[in-house]
GUTORVEX-605914 format. One record per residue (C-alpha): x, z, y; residue in one letter; residue number from 1. Coordinates in steps of 0.05 Angstrom, whole numbers, plus 5000, padded with zeros to 4 digits. Each point is the difference from the previous one (the first is absolute). Example, Ala and Ser with C-alpha at 12.3 -4.5 7.8 and 13.67 -1.06 7.14 Angstrom:
! GUTORVEX-605914
SITE     c1     c3     c2   r     k
SITE   5246   5156   4910   A     1
SITE   5027   4987   5069   S     2
END
This chain:
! GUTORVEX-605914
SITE     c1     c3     c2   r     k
SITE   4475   1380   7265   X     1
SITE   5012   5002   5079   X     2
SITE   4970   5055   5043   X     3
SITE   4953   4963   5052   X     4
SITE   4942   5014   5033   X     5
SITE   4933   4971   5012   X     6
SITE   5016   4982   5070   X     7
SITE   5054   4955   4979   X     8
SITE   5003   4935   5041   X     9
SITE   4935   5024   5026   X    10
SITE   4954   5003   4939   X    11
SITE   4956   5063   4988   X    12
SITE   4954   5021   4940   X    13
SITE   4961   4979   5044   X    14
SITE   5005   4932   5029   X    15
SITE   5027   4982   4927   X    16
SITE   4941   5014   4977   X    17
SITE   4975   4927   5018   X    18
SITE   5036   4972   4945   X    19
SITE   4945   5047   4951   X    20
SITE   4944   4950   5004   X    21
SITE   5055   4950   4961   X    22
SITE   4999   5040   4941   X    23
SITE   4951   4998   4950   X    24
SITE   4949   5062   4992   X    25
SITE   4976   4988   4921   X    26
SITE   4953   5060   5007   X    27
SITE   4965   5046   5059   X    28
SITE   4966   5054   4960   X    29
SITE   4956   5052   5053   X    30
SITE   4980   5070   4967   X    31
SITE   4926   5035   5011   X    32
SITE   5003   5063   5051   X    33
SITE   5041   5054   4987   X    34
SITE   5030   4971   4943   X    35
SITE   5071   4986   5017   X    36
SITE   5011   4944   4959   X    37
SITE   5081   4991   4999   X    38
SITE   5026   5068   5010   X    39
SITE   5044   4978   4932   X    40
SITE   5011   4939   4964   X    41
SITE   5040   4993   4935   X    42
SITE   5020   4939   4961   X    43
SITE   4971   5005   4927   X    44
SITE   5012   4962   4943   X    45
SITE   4949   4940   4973   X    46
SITE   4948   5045   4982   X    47
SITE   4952   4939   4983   X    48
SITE   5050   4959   4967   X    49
SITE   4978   4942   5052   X    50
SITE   5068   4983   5014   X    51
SITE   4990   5037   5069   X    52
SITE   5046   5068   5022   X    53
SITE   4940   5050   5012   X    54
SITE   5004   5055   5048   X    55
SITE   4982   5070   5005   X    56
SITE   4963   5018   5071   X    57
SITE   4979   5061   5036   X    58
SITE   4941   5021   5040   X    59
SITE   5008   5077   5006   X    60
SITE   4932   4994   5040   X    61
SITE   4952   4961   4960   X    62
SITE   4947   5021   4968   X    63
SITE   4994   4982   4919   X    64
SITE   4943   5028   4948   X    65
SITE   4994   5066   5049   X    66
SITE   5084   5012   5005   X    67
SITE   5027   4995   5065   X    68
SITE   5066   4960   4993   X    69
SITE   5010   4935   4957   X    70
SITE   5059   4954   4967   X    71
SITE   4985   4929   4990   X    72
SITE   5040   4967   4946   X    73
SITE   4986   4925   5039   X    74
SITE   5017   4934   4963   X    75
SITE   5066   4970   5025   X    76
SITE   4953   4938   5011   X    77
SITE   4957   5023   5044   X    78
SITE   5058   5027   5048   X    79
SITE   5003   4917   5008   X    80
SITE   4929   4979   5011   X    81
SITE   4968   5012   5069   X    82
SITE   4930   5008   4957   X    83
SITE   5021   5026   4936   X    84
SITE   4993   5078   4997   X    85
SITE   5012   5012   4923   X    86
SITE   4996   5083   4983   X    87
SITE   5032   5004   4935   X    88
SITE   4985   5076   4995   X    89
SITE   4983   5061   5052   X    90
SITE   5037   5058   4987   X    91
SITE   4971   5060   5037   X    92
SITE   4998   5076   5004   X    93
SITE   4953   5055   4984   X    94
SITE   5016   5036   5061   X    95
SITE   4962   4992   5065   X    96
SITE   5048   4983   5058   X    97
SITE   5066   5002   4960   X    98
SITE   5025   4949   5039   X    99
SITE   5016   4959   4925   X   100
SITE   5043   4947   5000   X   101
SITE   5041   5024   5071   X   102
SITE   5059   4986   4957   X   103
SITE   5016   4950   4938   X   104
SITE   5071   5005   4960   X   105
SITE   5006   4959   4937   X   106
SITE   5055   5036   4950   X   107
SITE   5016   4960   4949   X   108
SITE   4966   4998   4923   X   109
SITE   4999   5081   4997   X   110
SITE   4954   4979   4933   X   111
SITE   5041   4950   4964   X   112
SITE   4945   4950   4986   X   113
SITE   5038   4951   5040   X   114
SITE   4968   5003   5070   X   115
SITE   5017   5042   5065   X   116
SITE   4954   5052   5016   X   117
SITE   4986   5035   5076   X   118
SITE   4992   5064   5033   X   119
SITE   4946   5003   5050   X   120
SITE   4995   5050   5062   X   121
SITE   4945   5037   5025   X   122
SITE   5025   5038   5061   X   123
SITE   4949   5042   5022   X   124
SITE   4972   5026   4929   X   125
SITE   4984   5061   5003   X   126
SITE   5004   5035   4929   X   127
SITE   5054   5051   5024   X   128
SITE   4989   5014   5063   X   129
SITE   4968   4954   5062   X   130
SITE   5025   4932   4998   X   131
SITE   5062   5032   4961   X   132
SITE   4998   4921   4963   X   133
SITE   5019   4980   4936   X   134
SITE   5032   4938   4957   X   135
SITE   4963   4978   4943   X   136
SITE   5040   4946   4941   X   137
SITE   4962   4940   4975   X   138
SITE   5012   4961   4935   X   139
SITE   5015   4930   5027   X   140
SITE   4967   4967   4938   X   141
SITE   4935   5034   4990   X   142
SITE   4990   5027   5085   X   143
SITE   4991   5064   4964   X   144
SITE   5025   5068   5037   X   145
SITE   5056   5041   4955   X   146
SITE   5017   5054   5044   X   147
SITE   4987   5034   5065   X   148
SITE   5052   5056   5042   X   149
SITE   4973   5030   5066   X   150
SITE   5026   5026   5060   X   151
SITE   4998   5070   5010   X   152
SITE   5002   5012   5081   X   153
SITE   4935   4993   5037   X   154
SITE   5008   4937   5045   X   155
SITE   5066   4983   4974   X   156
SITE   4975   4931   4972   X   157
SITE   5040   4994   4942   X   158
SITE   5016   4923   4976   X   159
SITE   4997   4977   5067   X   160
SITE   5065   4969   4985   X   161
SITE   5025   4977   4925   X   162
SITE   5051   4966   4968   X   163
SITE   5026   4992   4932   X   164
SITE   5079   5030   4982   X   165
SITE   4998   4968   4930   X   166
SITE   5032   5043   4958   X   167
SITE   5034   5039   5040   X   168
SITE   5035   5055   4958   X   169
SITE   5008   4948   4938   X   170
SITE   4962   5029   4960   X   171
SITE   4958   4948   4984   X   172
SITE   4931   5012   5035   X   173
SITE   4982   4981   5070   X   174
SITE   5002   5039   5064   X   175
SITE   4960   4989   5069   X   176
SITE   5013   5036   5058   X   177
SITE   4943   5019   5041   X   178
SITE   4993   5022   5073   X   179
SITE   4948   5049   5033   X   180
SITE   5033   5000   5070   X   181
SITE   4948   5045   5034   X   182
SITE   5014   5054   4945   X   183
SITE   5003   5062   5050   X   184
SITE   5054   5038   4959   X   185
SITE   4995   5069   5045   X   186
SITE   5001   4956   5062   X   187
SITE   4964   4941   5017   X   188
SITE   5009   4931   4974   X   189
SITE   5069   5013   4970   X   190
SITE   4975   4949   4942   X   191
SITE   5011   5006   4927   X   192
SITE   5038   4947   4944   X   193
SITE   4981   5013   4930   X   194
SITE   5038   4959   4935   X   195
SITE   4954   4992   4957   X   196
SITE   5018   4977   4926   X   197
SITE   4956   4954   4962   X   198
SITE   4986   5022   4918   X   199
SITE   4967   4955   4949   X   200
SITE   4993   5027   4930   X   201
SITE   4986   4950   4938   X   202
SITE   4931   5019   4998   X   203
SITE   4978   4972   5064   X   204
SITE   4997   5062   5053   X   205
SITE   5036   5001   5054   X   206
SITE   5026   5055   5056   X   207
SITE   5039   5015   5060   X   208
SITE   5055   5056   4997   X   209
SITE   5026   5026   5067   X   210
SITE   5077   4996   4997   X   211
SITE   5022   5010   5071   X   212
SITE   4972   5028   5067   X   213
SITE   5025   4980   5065   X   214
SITE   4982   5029   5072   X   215
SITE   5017   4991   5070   X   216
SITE   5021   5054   5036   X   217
SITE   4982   4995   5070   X   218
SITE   4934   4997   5033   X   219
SITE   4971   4923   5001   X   220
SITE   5060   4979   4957   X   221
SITE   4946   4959   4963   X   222
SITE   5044   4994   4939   X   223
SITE   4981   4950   4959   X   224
SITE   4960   4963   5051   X   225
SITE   5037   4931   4982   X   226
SITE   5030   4980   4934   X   227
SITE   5036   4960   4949   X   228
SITE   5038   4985   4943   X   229
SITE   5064   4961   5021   X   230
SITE   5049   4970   4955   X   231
SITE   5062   5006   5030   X   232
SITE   5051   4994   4944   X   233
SITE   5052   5058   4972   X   234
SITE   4977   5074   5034   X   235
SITE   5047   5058   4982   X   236
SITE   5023   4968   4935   X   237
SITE   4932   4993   4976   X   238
SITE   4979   4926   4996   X   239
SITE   4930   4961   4998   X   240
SITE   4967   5057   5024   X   241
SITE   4955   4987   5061   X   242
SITE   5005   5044   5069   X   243
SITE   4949   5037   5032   X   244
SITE   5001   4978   5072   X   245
SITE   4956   5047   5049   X   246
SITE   4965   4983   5063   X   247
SITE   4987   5055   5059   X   248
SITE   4977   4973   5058   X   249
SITE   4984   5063   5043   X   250
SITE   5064   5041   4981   X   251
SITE   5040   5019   5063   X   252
SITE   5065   5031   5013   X   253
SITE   5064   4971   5038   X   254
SITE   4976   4935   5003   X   255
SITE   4936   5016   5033   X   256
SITE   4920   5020   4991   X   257
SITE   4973   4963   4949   X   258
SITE   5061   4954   4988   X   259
SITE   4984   4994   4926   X   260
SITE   5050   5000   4948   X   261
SITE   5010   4974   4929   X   262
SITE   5044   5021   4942   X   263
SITE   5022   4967   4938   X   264
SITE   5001   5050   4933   X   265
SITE   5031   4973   4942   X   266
SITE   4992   5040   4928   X   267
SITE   5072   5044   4981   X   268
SITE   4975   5030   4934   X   269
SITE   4951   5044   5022   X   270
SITE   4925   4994   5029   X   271
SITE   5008   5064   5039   X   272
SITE   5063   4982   5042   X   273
SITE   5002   4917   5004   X   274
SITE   5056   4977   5041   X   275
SITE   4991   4981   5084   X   276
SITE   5036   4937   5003   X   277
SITE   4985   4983   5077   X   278
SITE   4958   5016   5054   X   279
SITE   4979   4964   5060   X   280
SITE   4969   5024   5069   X   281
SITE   4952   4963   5054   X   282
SITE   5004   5009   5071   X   283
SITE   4950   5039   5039   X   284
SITE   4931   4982   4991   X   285
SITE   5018   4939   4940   X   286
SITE   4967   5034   4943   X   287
SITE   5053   4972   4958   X   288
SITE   4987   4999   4927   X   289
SITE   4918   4984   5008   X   290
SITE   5014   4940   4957   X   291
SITE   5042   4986   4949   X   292
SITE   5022   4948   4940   X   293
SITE   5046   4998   4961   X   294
SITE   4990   4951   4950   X   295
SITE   5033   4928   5016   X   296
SITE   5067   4979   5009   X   297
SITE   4988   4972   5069   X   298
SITE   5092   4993   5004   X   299
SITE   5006   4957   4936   X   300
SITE   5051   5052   4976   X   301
SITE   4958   5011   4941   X   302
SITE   4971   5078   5010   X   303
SITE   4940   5014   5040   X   304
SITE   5004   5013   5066   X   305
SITE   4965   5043   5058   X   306
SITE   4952   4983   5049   X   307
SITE   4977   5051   5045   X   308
SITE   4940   5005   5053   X   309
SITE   4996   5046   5070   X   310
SITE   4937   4972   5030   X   311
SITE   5009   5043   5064   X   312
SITE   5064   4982   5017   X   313
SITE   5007   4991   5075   X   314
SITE   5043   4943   5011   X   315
SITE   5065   5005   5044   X   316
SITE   4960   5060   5023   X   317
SITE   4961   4954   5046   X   318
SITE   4946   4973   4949   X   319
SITE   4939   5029   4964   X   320
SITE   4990   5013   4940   X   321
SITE   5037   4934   4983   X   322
SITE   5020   5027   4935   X   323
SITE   5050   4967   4958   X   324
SITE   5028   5001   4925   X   325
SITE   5072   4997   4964   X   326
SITE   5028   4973   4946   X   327
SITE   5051   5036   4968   X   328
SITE   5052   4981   4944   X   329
SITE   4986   5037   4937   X   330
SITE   5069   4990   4965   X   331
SITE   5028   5041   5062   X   332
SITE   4955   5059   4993   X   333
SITE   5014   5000   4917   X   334
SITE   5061   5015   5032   X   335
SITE   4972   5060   5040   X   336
SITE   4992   4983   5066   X   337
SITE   4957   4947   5054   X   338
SITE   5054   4957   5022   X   339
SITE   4987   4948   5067   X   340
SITE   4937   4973   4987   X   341
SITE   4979   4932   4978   X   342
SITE   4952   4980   5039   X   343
SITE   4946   5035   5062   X   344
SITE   4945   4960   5022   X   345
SITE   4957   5032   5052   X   346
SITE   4927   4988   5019   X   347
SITE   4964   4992   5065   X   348
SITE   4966   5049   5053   X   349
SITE   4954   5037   4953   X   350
SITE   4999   4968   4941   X   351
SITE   5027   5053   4953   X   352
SITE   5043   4952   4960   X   353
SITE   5023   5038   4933   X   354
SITE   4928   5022   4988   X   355
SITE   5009   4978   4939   X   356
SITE   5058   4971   4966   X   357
SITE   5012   4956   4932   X   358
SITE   5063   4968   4967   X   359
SITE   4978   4940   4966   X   360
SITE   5021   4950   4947   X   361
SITE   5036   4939   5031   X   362
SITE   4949   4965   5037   X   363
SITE   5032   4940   5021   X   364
SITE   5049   4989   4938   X   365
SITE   5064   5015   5030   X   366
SITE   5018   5057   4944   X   367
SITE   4987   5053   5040   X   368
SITE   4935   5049   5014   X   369
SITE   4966   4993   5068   X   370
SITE   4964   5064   5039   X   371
SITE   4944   5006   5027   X   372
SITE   4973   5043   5053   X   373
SITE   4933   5021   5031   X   374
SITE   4994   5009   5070   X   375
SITE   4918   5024   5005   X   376
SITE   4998   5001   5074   X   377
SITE   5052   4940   5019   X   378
SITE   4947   4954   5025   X   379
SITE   5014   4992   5073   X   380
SITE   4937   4972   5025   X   381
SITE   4964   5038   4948   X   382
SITE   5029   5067   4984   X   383
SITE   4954   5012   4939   X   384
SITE   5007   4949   4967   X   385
SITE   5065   5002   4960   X   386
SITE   5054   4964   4967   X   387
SITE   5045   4990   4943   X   388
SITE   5060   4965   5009   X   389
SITE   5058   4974   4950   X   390
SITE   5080   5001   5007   X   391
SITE   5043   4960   4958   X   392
SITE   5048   5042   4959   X   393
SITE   5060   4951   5012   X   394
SITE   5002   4990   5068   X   395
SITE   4949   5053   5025   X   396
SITE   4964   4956   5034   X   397
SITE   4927   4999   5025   X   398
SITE   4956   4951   4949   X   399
SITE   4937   5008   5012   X   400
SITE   4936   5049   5016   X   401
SITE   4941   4997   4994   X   402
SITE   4940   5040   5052   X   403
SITE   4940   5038   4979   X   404
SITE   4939   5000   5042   X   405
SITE   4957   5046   5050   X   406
SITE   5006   5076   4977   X   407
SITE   5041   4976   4938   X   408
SITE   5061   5043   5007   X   409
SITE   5025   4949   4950   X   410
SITE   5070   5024   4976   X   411
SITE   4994   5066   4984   X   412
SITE   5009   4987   4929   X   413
SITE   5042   4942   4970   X   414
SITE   4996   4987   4925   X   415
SITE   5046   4969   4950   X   416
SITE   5012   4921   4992   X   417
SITE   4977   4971   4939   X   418
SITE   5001   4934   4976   X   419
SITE   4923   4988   4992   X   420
SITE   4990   4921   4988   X   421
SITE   5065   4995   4955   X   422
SITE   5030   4949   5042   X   423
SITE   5062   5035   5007   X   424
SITE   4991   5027   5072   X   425
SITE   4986   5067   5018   X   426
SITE   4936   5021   5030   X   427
SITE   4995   5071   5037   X   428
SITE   4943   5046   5022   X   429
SITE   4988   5042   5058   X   430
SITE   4954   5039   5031   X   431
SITE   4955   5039   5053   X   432
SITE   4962   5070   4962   X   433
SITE   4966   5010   5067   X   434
SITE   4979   4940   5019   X   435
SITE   4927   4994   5025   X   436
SITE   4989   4930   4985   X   437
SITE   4950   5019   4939   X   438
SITE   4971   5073   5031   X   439
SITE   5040   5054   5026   X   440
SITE   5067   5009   4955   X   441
SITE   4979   4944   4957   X   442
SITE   5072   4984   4991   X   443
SITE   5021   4919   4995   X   444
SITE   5052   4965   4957   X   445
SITE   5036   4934   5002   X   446
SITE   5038   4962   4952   X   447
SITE   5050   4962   5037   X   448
SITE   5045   4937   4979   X   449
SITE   5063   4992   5037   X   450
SITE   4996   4920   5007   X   451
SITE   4996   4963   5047   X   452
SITE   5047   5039   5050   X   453
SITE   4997   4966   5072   X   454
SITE   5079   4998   5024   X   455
SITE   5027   5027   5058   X   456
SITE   5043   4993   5052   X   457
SITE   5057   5062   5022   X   458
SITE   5071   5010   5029   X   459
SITE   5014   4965   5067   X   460
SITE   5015   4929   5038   X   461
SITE   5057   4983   5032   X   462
SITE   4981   4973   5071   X   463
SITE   5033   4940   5002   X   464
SITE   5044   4965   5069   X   465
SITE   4928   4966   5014   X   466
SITE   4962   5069   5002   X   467
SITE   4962   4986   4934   X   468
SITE   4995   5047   4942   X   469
SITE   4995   4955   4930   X   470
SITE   4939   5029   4960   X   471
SITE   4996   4993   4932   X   472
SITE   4933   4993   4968   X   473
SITE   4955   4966   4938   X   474
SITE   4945   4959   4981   X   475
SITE   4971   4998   4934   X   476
SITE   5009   5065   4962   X   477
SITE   5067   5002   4942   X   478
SITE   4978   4995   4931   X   479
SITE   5027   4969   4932   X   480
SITE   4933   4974   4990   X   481
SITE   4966   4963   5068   X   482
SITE   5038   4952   5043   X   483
SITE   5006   4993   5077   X   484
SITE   5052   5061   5015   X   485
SITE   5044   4990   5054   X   486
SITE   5044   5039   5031   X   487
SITE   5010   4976   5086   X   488
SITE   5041   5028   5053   X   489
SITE   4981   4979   5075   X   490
SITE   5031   5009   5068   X   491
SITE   5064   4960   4979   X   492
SITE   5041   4961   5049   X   493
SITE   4976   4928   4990   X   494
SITE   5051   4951   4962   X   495
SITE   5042   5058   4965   X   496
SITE   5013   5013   4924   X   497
SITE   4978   5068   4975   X   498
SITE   4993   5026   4930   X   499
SITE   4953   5062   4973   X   500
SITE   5028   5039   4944   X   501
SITE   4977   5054   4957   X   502
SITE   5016   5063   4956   X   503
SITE   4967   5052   4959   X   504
SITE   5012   5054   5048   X   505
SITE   4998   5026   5077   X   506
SITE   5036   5023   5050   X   507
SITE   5009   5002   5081   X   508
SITE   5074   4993   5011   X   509
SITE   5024   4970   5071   X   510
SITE   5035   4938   4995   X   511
SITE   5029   4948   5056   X   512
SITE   4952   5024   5053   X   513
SITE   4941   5004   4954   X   514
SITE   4976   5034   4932   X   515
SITE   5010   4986   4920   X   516
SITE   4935   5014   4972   X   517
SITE   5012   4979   4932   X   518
SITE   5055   5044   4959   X   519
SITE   5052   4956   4958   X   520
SITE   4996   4967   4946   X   521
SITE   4968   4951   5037   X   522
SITE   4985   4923   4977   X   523
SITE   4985   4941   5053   X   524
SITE   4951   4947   5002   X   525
SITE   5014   4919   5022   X   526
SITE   5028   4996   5071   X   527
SITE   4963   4967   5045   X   528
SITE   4995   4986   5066   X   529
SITE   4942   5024   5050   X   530
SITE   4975   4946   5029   X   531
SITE   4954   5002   5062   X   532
SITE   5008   4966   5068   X   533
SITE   5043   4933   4985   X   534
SITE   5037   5018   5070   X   535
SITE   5017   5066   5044   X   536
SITE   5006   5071   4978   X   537
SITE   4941   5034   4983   X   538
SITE   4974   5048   4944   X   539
SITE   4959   4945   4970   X   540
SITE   5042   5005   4938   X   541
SITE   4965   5022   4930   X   542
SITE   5024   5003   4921   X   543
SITE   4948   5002   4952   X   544
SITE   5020   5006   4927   X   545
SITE   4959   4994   4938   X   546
SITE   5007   5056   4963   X   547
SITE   4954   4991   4938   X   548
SITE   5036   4933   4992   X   549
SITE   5064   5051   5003   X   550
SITE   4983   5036   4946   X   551
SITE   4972   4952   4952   X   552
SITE   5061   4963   5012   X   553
SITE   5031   5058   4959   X   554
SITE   5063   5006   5032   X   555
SITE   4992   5071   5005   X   556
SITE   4980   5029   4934   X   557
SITE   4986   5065   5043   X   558
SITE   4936   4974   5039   X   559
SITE   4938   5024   4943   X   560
SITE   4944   5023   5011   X   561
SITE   5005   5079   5039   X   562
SITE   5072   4982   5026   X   563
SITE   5008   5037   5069   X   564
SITE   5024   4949   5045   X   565
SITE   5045   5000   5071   X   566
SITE   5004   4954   5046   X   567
SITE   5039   4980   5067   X   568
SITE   5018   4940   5038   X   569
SITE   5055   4984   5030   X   570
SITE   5017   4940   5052   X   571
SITE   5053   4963   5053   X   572
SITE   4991   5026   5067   X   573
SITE   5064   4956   5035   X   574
SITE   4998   5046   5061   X   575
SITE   4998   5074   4964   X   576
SITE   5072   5030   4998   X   577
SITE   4990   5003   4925   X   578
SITE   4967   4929   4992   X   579
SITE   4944   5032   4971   X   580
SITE   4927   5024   4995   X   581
SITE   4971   5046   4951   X   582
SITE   4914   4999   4994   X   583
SITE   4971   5062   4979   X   584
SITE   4988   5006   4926   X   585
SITE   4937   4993   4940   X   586
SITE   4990   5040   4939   X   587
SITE   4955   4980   4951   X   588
SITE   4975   5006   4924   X   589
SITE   4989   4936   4959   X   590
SITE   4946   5003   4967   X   591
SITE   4980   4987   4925   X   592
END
């Protein structure tokens, strides 16, 4: 991946955003008031056996037989169908205002009957102490609750953030780590990690056992405020054990006030002492660390990488609240350290970019994992309303986004891609817990399919001797299935031959007075010549090329459906010192 930014070649989160109302929005799904439907989604297995992922869903505010917080166990299906709102089961809490369901982390078949089970969150429980929070373990098969382990410090909110280590010491039962970041520890909001093992005896009880405690040290160090299990390969000679990567976004220090750091543990032998592998600081104000993943290789390298969100970045130090996120290679911190990063996109005037953050499953069947980012405020007519938006993993390149509505805040949570309608592309969720669409905090969530994905044009034209700048452009949208895709380039000098070629990649290089757009290898289409006034010298000159024709031609095994496409043109310009005229340049996705 490249490091680019949002304002490349002029295109924002923002004015991008047009290309949103091309994709296809399966499902719009508005909560009741106060419910904050979306706060966490988790992909599930086939509960129902209809041939249909199912998904487990959280609405820490609804209201369910008298319990104050619910999780919806929703049929894959109905994530597809605008009408179709098919409950397979409501899994709820006894306590009032436990805030059940804040938090969902699936962790594997702890039972052995062949099936994954979940641990739910309920962050301000309050059977310790005041919203001190608890986690609670569910048997995937039967929905019942096995075990329960609560918080101890009063507001601390313990499982506000969860993930599952596997088996971290080997010793074969599970471990999740669990995060009460506004644990006061002596000080205030110093935040509190707990590992928490997972026991299931042959006669069907089950049990947490604390093995570690973990605690920041500093006043609002929030530790354990962000979280995840990464996968980064070979730690400290112990392999195919998962690191513990840690999110603070208000810690301070040399970098700044509330620059925000993360850290990247990695187990050594011991639960008391794990190893720091790396650590990474913000600037000033970033609140680096408020999002993390860690769970796609997003490189292609073959071991997860890391994505990390600082919603309040300021950018250049002349911006808002821009916000950005990175992308950092996970084989170089298995080596102990963040090396240059892979990729920085940056958001717009107040749009808190890296709200949320998500590596995904390749999206667009280039091998590699895409990310996706929610920037809740990065509307620019609209501040409210939200949006998600989704890079590609080879090139980093914008794809697509898609906007919420009025008082939507859509983006604050993004949720996993899942293949719902088996057709072997990826559908992913995302969503707005405070949106007011249904009521107050109703909460909203969509279920988004990439496809189609309007192209765009970036890079730059080279004014040619006439004073014209060749514009590249389409008609018809690219696809493997529907005709009537061309690819045209206008403002040529009339009667000249030109040619467009493409790659698989980007790039702005200068070159002969101009810009390369398109990195090498690149492959040309038919020269031909422009055309246009049949005497004189004017910029009457166009190519047009049929691409679909292209590509079921099948010269060029490479053009399937998802393929990431580049495009430039090139053309004579007699008069130029370098005989030549560059257009600006196209990317676009074909489509299934």
């Amino acid at each position: 991946m490249k490091t680019c930014s949002l304002l490349f070649a002029g295109a924002s989160l923002a004015t991008l955003a047009s290309s949103a109302a091309a994709q296809t929005i399966y499902k719009t799904w508005s909560g009741f008031a106060n419910s904050k439907l979306g706060s966490a989604v988790s992909a599930f297995y086939d509960y129902n056996g209809d041939g249909y992922q199912d998904v487990l869903l959280g609405a820490p505010g609804a209201t369910a037989s008298h319990a104050y917080g619910v999780v919806y166990l929703v049929s894959g299906q109905a994530l597809l169908q605008q009408n179709n709102y098919t409950i397979l089961a409501t899994i709820t809490d006894n306590s009032d205002n436990s805030q059940f369901g804040a938090t969902i982390e699936t962790v594997g078949d702890v039972t052995g009957d062949g099936k994954p089970d979940f641990v739910v969150g309920a962050t301000l429980h309050d059977a310790a102490a005041t919203n001190a929070g608890r986690v609670y373990l569910y048997d995937g098969a039967t929905l019942e609750q096995l075990a329960a382990w609560s918080g101890t410090g009063a507001q601390g909110q313990f499982g506000w953030s969860i993930t599952h280590l596997g088996d971290w010491d080997a010793d074969g039962l599970q471990e999740i780590a669990v995060g009460a970041p506004f644990d006061d520890n002596g000080g205030v909001d110093r935040g509190t990690l707990k590992i928490l093992e997972i026991n299931y005896s042959i006669f069907g009880n089950a049990w947490f056992t604390p093995v570690a405690t973990y605690q920041g040290s500093n006043d609002l160090d929030l530790f354990g405020y962000a979280i995840d299990a990464a996968e980064f390969g070979t730690v400290g000679g112990f392999a195919n054990r998962r690191e513990l990567v840690i999110g603070q976004p208000l810690v301070s220090g040399f970098a700044g006030l509330n620059a925000g750091r993360v850290i990247v543990y990695a187990y050594n032998g011991s639960f008391a002492s794990p190893a720091l592998i790396a650590t990474k600081f913000g600037q000033a104000g970033d609140e680096y660390g408020f999002s993390l993943d860690a769970s796609v290789d997003v490189s292609g390298d073959g071991v997860s990488d890391l994505i990390i969100g600082a919603p309040y970045h300021d950018y250049l130090g002349i911006g808002h609240d821009n916000g950005f996120f990175h992308v950092w290679s996970g084989s170089a911190l298995s080596s102990g350290g963040f090396t240059p990063v892979m990729a920085t996109v940056w958001g717009e005037d107040d749009a808190h970019l890296g709200w949320s953050v998500r590596g995904i499953a390749d999206i667009n069947n280039d091998g590699r994992g895409e990310v996706i980012a929610g920037a809740p405020r990065g509307h620019a007519s609209n501040p409210d309303w939200g949006l998600v938006g989704v890079w590609s993993g080879e090139t980093s390149f914008f794809m697509s986004a898609v906007s919420g509505a009025a008082h939507e805040l859509f983006g604050e949570y993004v949720g996993p891609a899942i293949d719902l309608d088996g057709n072997g592309m990826l559908e992913y969720i995302a969503c707005g817990p405070q949106s007011d669409t249904g009521g107050n905090n109703a909460g909203i969530l969509r279920t988004v399919g990439l496809y189609p994905v309007v192209p765009f044009v970036y890079c730059y034209s080279k004014v040619n001797s006439l004073g014209c700048s060749p514009a590249i452009g389409w008609t018809g949208a690219p696809s493997m299935s529907s005709s009537g895709f061309h690819i045209r380039t206008t403002g040529l000098i009339n009667n000249t031959n030109g040619i467009s070629f493409y790659g698989y990649n980007w790039m702005v290089t200068p070159f002969q007075g101009g810009h390369l757009c398109v990195a090498p290898p690149t492959k040309r289409l038919p020269v031909q010549n422009a055309g246009g006034s049949s005497s004189g010298s004017d910029c009457t000159g166009v190519l047009d090329y049929d691409f679909y024709s292209f590509i079921q031609g099948g010269s060029d095994p490479l053009l399937v459906a998802g393929q990431e496409v580049f495009c430039q043109t090139w053309a004579r310009d007699p008069l130029d010192p370098f005989t030549s005229s560059f257009s600006n340049a196209m990317r676009f996705l074909i489509a299934p």
